[in-house]
N, CA, C and O of each residue as an XYZ file, in Angstrom:
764
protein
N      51.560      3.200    -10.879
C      51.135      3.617     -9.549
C      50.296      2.504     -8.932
O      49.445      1.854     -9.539
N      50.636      2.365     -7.667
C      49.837      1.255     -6.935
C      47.942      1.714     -7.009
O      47.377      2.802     -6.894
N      47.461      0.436     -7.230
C      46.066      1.252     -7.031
C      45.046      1.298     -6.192
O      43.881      1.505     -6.532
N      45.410      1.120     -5.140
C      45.084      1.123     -3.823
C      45.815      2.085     -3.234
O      45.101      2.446     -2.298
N      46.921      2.797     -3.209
C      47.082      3.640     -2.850
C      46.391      4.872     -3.817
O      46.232      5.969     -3.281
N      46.035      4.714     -5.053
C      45.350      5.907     -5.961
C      44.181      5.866     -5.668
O      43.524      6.873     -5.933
N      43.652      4.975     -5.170
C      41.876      4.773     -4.487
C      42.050      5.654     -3.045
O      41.217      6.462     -2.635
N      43.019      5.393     -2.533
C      42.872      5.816     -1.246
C      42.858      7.249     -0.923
O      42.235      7.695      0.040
N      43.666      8.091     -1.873
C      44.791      9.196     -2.155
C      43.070      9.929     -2.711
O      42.784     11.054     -2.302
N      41.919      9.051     -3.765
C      41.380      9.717     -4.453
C      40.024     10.017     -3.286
O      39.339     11.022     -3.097
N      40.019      8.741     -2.683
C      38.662      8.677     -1.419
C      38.774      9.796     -0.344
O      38.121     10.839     -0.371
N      39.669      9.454      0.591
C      40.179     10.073      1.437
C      41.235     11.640      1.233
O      40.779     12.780      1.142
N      42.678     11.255      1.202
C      43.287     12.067      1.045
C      42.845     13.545      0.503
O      42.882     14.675      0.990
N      42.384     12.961     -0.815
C      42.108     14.876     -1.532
C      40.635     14.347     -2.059
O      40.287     14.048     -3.201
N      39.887     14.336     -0.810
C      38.519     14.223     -0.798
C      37.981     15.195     -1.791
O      38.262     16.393     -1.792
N      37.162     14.581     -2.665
C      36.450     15.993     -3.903
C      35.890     17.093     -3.216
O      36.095     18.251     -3.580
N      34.856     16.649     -1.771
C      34.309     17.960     -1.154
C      35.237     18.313     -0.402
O      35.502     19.501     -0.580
N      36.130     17.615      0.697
C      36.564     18.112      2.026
C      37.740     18.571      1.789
O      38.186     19.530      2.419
N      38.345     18.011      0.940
C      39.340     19.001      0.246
C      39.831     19.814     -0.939
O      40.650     20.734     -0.940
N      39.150     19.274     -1.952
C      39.472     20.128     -2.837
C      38.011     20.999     -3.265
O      37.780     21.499     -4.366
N      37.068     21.015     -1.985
C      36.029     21.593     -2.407
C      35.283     22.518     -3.381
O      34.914     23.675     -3.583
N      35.303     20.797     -4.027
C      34.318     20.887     -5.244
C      33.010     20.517     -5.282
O      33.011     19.446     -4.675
N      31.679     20.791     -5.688
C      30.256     20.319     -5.484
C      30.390     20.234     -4.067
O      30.621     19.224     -3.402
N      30.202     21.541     -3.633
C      29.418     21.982     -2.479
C      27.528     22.147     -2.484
O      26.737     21.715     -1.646
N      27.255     22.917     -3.732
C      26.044     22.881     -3.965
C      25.268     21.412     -3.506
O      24.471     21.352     -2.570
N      25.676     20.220     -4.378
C      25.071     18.975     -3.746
C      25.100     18.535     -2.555
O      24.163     17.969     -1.991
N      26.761     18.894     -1.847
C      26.707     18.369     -0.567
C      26.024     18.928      0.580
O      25.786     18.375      1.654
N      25.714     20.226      0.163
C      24.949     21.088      0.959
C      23.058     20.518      0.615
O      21.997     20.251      1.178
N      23.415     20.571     -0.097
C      21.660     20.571     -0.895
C      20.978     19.153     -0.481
O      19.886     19.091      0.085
N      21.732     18.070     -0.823
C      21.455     16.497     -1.085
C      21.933     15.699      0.519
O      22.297     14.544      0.738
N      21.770     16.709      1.319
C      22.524     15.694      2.554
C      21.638     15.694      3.960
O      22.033     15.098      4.962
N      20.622     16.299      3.919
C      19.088     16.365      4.511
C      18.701     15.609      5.040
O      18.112     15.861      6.092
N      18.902     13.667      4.358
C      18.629     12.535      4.999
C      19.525     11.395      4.050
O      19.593     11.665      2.851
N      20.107     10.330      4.452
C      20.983      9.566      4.392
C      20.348      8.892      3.257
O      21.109      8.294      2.495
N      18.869      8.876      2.960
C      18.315      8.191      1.565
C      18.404      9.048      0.822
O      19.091      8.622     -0.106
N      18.093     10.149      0.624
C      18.974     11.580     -0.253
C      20.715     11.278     -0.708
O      21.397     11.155     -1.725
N      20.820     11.267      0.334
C      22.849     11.317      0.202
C      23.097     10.393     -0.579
O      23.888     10.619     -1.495
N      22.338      8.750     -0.413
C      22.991      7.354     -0.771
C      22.198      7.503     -2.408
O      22.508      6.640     -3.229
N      21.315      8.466     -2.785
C      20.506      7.914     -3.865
C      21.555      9.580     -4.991
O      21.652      9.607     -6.218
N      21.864     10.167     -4.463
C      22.509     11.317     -4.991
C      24.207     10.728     -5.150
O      24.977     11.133     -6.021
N      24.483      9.899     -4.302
C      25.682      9.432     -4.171
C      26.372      8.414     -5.290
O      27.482      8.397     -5.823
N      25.158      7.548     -5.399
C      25.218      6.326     -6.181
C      24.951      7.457     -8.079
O      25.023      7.032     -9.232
N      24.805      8.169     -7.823
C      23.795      8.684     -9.358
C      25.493      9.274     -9.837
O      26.227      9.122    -10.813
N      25.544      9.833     -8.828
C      27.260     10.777     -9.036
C      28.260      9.756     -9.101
O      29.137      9.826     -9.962
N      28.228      9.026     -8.463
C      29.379      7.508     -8.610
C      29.249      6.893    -10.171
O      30.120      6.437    -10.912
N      28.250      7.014    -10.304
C      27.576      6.127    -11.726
C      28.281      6.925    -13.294
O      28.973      6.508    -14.222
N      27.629      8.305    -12.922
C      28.029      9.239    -13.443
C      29.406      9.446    -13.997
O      29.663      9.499    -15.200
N      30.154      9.544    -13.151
C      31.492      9.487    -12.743
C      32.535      8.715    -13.506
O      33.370      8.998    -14.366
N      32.198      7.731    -12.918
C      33.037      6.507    -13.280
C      32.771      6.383    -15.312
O      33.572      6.472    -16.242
N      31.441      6.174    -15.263
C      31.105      6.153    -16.332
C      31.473      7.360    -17.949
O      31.572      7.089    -19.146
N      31.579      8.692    -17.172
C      32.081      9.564    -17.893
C      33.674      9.330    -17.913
O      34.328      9.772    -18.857
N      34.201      8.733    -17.011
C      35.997      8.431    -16.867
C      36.005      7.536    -17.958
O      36.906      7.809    -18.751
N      35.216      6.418    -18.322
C      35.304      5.169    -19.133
C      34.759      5.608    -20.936
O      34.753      4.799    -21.863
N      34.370      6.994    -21.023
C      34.064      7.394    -22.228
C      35.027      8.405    -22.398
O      35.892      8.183    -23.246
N      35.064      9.341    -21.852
C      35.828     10.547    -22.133
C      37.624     10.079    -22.198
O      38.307     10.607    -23.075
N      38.108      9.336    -21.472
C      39.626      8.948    -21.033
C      39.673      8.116    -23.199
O      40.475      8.629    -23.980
N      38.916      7.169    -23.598
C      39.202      6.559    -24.636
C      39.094      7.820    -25.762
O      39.866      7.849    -26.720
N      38.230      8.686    -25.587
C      38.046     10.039    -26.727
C      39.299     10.960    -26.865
O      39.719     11.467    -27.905
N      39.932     11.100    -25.300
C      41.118     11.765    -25.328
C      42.215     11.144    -26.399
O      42.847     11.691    -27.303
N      42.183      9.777    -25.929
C      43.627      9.137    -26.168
C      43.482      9.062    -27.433
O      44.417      9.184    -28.225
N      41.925      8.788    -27.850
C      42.041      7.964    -29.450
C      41.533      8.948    -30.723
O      41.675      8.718    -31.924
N      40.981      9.957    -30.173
C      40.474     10.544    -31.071
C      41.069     12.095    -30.942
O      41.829     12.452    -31.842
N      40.750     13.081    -29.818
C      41.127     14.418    -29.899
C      42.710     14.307    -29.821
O      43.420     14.982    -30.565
N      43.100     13.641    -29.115
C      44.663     13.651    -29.144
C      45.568     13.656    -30.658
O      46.267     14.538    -31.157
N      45.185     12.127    -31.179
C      45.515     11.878    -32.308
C      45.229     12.602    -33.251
O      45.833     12.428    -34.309
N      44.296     13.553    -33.157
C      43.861     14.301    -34.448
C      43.905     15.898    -33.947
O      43.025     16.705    -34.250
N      44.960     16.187    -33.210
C      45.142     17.426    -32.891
C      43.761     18.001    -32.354
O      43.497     19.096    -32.853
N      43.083     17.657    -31.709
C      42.064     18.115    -31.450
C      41.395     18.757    -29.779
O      40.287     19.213    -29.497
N      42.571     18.542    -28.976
C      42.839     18.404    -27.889
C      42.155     20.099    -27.417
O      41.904     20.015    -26.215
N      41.872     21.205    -27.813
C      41.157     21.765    -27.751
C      39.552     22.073    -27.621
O      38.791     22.942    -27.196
N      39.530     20.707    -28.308
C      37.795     20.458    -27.807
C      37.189     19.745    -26.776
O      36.018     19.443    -26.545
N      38.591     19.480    -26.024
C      38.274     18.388    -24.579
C      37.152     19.473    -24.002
O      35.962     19.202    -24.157
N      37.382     20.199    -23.608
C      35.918     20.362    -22.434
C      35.041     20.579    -22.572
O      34.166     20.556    -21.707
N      34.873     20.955    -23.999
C      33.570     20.487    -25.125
C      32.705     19.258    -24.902
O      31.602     18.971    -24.435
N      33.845     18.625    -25.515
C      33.217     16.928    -25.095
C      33.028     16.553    -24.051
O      32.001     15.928    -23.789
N      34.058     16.849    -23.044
C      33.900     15.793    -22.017
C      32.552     16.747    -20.942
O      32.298     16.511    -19.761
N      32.191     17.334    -21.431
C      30.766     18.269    -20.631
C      29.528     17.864    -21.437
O      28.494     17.743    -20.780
N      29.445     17.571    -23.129
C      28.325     16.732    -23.758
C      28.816     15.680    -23.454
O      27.902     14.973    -23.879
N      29.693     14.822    -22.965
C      29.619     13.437    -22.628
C      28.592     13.217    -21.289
O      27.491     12.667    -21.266
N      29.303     13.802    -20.265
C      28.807     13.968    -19.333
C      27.264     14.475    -18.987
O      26.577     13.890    -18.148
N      26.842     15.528    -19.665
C      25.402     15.876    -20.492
C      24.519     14.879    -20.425
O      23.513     14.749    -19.728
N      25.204     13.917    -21.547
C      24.261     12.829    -22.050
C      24.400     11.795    -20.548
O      23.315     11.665    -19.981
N      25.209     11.302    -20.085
C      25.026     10.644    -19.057
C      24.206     10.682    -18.108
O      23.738      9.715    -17.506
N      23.896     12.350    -17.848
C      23.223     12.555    -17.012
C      21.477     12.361    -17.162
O      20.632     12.391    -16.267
N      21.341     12.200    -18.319
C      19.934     12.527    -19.114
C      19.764     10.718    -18.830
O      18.805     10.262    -18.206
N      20.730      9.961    -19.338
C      20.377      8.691    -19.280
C      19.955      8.176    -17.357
O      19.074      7.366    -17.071
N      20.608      8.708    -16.600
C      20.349      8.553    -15.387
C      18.985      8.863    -14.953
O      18.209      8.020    -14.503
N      18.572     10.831    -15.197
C      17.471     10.896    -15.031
C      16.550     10.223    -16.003
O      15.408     10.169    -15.547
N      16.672      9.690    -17.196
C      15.271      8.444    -17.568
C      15.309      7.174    -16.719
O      14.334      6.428    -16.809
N      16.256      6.855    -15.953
C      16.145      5.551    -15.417
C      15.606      5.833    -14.131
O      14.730      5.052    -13.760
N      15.925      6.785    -13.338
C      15.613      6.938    -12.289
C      14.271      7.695    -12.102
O      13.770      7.835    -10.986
N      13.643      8.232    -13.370
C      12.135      8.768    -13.621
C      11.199      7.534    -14.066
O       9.978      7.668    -14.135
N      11.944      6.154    -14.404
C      11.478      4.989    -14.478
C      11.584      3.804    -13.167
O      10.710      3.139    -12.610
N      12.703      3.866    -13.020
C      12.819      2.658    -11.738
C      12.572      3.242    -10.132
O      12.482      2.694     -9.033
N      12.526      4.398    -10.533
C      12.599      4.867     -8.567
C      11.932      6.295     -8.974
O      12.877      7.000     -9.328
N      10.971      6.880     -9.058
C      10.213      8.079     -9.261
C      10.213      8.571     -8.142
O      10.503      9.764     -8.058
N       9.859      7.748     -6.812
C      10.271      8.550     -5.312
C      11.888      9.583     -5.347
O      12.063     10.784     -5.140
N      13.000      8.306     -5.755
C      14.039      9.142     -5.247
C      14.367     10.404     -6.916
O      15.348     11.145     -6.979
N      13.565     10.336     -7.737
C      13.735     10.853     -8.974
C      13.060     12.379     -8.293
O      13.581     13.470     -8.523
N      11.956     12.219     -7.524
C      11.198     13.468     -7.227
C      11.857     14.136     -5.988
O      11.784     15.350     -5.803
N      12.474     13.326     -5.189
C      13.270     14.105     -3.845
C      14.576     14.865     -4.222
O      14.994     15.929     -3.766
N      15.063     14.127     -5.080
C      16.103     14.936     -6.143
C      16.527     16.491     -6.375
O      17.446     17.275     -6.140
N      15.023     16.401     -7.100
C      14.319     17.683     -8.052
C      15.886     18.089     -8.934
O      16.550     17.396     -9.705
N      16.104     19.537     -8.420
C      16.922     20.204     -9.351
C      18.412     19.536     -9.025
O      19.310     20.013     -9.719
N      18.732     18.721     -8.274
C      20.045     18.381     -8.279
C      20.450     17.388     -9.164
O      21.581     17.281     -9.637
N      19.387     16.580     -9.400
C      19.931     15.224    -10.543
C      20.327     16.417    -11.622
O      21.525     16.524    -11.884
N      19.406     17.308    -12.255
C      19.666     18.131    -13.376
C      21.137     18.795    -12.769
O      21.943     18.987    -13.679
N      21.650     19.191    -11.363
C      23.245     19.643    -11.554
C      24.003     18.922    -11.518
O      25.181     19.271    -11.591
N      23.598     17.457    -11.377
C      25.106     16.616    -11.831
C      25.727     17.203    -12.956
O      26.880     17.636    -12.944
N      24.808     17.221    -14.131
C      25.537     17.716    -15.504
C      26.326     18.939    -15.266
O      27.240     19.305    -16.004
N      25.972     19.495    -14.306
C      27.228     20.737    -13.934
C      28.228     20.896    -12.844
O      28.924     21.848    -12.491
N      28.033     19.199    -12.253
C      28.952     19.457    -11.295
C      30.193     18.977    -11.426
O      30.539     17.852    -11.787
N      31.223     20.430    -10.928
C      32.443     20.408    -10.947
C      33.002     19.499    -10.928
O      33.624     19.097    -11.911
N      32.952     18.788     -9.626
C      33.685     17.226     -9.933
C      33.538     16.492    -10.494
O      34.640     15.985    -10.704
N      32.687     15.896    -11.058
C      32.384     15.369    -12.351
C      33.620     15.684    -13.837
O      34.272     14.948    -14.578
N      33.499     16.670    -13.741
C      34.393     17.198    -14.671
C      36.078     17.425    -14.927
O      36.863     17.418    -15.876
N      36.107     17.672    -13.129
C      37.413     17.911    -12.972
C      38.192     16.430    -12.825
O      39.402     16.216    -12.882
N      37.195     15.569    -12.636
C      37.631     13.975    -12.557
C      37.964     13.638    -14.134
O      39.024     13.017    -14.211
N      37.449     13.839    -15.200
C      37.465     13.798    -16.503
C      38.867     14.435    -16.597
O      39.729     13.739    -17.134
N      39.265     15.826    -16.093
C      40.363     16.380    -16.707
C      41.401     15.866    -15.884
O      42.432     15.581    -16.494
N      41.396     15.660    -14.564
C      42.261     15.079    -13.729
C      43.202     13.809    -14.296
O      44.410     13.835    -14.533
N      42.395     12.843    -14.420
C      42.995     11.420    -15.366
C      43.607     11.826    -16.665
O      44.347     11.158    -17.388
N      43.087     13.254    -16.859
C      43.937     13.033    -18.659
C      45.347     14.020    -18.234
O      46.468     13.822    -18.702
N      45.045     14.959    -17.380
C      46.650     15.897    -16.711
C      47.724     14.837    -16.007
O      48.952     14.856    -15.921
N      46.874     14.055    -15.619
C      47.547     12.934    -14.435
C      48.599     12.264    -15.535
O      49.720     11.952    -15.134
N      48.253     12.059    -16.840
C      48.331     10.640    -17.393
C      48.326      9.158    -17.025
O      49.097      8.216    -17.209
N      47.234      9.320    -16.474
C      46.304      7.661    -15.936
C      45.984      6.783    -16.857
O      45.235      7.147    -17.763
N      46.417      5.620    -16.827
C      46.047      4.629    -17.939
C      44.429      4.491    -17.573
O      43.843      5.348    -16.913
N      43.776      3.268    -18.105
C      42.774      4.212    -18.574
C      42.113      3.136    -17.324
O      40.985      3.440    -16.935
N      42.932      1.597    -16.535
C      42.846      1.322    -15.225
C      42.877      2.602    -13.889
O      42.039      2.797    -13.009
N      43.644      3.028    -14.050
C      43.908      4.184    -13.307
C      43.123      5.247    -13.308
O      43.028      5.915    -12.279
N      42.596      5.506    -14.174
C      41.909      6.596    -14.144
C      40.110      5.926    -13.416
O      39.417      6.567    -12.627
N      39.832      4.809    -13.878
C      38.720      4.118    -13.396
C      38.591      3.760    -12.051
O      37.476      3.453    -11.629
N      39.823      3.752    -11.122
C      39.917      3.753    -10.297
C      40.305      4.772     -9.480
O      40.399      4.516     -8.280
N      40.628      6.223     -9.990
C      40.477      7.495     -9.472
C      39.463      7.748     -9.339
O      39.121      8.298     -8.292
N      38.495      7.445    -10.389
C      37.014      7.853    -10.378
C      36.475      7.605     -9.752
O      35.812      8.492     -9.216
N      36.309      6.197     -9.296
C      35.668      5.538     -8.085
C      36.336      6.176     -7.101
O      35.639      7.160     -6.852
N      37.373      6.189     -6.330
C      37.730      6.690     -5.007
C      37.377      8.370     -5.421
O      37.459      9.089     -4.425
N      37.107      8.909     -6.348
C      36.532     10.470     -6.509
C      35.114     10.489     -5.633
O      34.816     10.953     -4.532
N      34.527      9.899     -6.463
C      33.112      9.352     -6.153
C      32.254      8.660     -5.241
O      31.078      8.996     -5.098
N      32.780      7.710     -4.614
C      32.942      7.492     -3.399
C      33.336      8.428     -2.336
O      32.584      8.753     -1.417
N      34.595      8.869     -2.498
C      34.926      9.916     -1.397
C      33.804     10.897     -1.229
O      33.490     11.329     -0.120
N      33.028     11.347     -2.670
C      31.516     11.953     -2.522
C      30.686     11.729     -1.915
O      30.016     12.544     -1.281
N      30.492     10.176     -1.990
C      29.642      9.420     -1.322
C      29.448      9.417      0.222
O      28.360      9.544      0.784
N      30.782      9.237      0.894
C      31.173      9.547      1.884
C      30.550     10.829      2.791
O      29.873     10.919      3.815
N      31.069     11.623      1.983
C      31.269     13.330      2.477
C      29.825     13.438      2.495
O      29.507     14.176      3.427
N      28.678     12.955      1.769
C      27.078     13.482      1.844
C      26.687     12.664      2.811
O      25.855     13.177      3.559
N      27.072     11.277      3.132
C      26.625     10.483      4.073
C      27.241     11.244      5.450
O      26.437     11.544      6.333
N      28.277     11.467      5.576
C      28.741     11.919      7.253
C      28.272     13.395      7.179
O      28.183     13.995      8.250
N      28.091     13.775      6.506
C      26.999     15.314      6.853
C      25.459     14.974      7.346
O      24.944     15.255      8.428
N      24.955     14.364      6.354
C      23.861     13.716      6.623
C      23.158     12.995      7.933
O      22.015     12.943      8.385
N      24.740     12.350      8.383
C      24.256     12.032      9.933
C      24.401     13.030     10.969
O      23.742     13.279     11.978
N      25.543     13.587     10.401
C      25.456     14.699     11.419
C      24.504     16.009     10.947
O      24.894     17.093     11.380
N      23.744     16.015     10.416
C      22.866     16.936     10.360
C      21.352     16.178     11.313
O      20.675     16.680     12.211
N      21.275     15.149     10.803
C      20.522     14.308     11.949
C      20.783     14.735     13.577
O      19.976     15.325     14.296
N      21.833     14.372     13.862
C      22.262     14.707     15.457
C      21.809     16.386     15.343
O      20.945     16.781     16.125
N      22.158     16.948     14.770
C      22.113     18.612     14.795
C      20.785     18.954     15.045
O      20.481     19.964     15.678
N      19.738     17.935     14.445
C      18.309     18.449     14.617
C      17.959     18.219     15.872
O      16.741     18.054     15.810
N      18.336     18.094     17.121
C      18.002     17.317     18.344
C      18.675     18.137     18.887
O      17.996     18.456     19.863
N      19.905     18.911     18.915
C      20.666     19.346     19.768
C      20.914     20.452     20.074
O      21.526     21.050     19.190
N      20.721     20.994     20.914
C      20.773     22.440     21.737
C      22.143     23.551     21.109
O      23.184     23.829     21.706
N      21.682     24.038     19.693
C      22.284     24.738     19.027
C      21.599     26.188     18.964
O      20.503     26.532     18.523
N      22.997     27.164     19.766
C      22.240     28.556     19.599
C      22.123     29.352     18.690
O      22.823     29.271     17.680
N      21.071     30.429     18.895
C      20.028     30.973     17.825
C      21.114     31.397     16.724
O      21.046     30.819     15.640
N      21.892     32.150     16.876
C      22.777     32.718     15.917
C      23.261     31.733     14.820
O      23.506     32.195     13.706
N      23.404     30.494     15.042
C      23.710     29.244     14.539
C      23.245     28.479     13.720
O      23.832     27.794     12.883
N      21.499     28.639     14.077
C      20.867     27.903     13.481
C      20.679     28.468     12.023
O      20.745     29.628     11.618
N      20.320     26.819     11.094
C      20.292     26.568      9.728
C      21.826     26.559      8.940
O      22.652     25.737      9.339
N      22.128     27.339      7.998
C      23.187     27.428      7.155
C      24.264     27.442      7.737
O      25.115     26.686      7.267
N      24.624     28.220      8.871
C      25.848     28.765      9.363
C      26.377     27.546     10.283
O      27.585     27.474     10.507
N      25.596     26.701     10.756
C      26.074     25.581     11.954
C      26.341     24.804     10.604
O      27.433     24.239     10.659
N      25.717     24.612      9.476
C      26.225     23.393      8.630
C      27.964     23.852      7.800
O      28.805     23.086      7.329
N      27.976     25.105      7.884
C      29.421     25.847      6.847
C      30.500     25.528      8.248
O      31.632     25.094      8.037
N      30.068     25.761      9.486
C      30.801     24.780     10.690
C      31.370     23.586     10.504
O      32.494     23.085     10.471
N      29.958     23.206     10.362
C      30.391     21.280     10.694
C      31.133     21.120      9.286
O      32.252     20.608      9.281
N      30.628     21.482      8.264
C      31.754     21.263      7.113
C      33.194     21.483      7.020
O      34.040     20.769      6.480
N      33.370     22.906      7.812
C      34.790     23.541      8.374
C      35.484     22.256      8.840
O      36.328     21.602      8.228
N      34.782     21.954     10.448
C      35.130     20.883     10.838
C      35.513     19.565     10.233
O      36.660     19.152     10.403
N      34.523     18.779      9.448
C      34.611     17.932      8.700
C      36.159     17.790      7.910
O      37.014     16.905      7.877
N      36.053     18.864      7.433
C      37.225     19.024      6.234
C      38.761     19.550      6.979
O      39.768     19.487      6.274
N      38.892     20.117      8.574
C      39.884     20.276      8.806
C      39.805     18.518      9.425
O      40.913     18.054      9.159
N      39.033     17.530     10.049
C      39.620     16.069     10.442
C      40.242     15.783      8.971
O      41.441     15.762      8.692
N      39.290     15.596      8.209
C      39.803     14.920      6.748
C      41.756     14.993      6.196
O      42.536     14.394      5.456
N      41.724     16.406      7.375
C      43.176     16.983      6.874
C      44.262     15.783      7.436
O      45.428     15.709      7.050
N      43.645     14.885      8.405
C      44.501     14.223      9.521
C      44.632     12.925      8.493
O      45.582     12.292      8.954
N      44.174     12.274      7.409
C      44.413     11.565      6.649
C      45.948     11.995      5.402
O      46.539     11.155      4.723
N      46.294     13.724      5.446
C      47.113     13.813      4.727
C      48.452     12.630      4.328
O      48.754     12.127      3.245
N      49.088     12.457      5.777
C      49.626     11.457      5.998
C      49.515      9.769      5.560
O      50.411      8.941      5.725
N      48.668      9.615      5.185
C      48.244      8.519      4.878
C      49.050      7.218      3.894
O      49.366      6.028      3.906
N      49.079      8.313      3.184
C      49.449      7.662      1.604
C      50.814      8.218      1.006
O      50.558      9.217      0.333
N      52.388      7.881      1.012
C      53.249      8.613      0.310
C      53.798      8.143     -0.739
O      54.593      8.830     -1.380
């Protein structure tokens, strides 16, 4: 498979939030201000990619080969586990600001859906293990994305003459509506 079209297909096309809405919790939660989005974005990208580059070699070389293929979501959820633990020590060390604006969401990476479903995706897909590293990234990214353009537009939203019935939760399950029916106009994109 071309991989630029599997980056594109993974960014855009079947966006993790806007379309196959998965980790809503974060995108809802983490998208408040654009240093939120980019510091939640990068942690989940990291995450991501990084659980694709452990879990994809465990499949092929170890549960597969040894009939073991039953304990995939075992593992690939303590893989992911531990990743996440290594993130929050670095980021409770190098950046304690964006470690504390966080709070409970760094702790739901370890449970977020996409995260996971990116792990099982590459091994249903049968993605070499290029391919799958580069699903991950356009997974993850496309995340990246989706918290940043909420983010600004939640910015504009705070300024703008939105009526009462509207305000807070219900104008953002809107703009997401919205969001995710444009996203639909990329279907085309990639065949």
């Amino acid at each position: 498979m071309n991989l630029f079209k599997l980056f594109i297909s993974a960014f855009l096309i079947n966006n993790v939030i806007l379309m196959r809405f998965l980790a809503l919790c974060p995108f809802i939660g983490m998208s408040t201000d654009e240093d939120k989005s980019i510091g939640m974005g990068l942690a989940v990208t990291f995450v991501t990619v990084l659980a694709t580059c452990v879990t994809w070699p465990i499949y092929r070389f170890v549960l597969e080969p040894l009939g073991l293929v039953f304990l995939q979501l075992l593992v690939f959820i303590l893989v992911i586990a531990s990743l996440v633990q290594l993130v929050e020590f670095y980021l409770k060390k190098a950046a304690p600001a964006l470690y504390s604006s966080m709070g409970i969401y760094l702790a739901l990476i370890t449970t977020n859906c996409a995260i996971l479903a990116v792990t099982l995706d590459v091994i249903s897909n049968g993605y070499t293990f290029l391919e799958s590293v580069v699903f991950a990234a356009g997974v993850a990214l496309g995340f990246l994305l989706s918290l940043l353009l909420l983010a600004g537009i939640r910015k504009r939203i705070r300024t703008s003459p939105i009526p009462a019935f509207l305000k807070g939760t219900p104008i953002l399950f809107v703009t997401a509506c919205l969001l995710s029916m444009a996203f639909t106009g990329f279907s085309g994109l990639v065949k």
